[in-house]
C-alpha positions in Angstrom: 120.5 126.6 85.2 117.9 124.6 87.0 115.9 124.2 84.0 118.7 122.6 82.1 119.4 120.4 85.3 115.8 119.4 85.1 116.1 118.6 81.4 119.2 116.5 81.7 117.4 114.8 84.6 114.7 114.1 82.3 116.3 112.4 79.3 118.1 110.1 81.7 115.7 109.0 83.3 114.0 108.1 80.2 116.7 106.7 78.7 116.7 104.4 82.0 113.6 103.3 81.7 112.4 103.3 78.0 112.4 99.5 76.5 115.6 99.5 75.1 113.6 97.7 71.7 111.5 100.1 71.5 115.0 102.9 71.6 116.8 100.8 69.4 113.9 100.3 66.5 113.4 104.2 66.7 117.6 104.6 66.2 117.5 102.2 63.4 114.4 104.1 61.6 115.9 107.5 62.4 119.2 106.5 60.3 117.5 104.4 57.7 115.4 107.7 57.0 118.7 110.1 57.0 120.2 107.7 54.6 117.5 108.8 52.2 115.5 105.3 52.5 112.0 104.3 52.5 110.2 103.3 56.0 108.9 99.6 55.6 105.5 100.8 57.3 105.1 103.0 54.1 105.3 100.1 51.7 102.8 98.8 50.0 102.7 95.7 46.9 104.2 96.5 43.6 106.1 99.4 45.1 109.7 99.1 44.0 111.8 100.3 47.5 115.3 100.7 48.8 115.2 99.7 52.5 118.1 100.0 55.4 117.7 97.6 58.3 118.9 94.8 59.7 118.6 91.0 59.6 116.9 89.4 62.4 116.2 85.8 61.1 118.4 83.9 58.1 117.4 80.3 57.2 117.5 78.0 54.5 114.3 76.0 53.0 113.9 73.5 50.6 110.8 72.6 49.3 110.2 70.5 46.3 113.5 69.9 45.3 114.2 73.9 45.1 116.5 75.6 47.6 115.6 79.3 49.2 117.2 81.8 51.2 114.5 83.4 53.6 115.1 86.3 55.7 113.6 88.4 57.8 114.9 92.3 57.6 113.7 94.8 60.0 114.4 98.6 59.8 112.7 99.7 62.7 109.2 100.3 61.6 108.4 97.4 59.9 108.9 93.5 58.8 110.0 92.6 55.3 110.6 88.9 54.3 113.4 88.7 51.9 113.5 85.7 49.6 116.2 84.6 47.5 115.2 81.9 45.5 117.9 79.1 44.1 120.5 79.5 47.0 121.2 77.6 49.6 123.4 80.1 51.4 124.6 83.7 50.8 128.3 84.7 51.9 127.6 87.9 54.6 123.8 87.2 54.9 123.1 86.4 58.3 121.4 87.4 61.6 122.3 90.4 62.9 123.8 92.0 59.5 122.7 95.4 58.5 121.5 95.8 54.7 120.9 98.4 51.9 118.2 96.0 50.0 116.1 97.1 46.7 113.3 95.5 44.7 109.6 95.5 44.0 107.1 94.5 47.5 104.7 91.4 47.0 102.8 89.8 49.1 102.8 86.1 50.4 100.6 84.8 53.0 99.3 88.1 54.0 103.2 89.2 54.5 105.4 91.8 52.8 108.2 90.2 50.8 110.6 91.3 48.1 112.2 88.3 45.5 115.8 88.2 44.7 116.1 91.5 46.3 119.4 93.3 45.2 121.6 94.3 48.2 124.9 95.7 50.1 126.1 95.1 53.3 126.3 98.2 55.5 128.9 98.7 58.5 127.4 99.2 61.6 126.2 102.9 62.7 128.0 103.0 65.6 
């Protein structure tokens, strides 16, 4: 009995004080991996990759007369940029929104990035 006292005493206390970033990108890469998924950190260029993570920056650029979509995805492990080029918004696609995205990694200033990645929007896993 005191051992499982000591046990529950233990998680709380870490679930106190852990950084709750740090708890949440370890939830988010914990699911994305159930859900049969590829981790981010395990991508590499030309690697084509289904990814589940969330959205934590959506903006819109022009440059040179041509309209993008740029977001940044996170699943927990890793930062993708996702690009989608032509469109100056996309119904759904905003911060905060969790995604099922798939397409082929490149490489742009040193970054990860995926093109005109195809993707759903997932329901919360709460």
């Amino acid at each position: 009995m005191a051992s499982a006292a000591a046990s529950y005493i233990r998680r709380w206390t870490r679930a106190l004080t852990e950084d709750v970033g740090e708890r949440d990108a370890q939830e988010m890469a914990d699911s994305s991996r159930e859900e049969g998924a590829t981790h981010a950190c395990d991508c590499q260029r030309g690697d084509e990759v289904t990814l589940i993570g969330r959205l934590r920056s959506v903006e819109a650029r022009s440059a040179s007369g041509r309209a993008d979509v740029v977001a940044g995805f996170f699943d927990g492990t890793d930062e993708i940029t996702l690009v989608w080029i032509g469109r100056r918004r996309i119904h759904g696609i905003e911060a905060g929104t969790r995604l099922l995205v798939r397409g082929r990694v490149g490489e742009r200033d040193g970054n990860k990035v995926i093109f005109n990645p195809y993707y759903e929007l997932r329901a919360d896993a709460t």
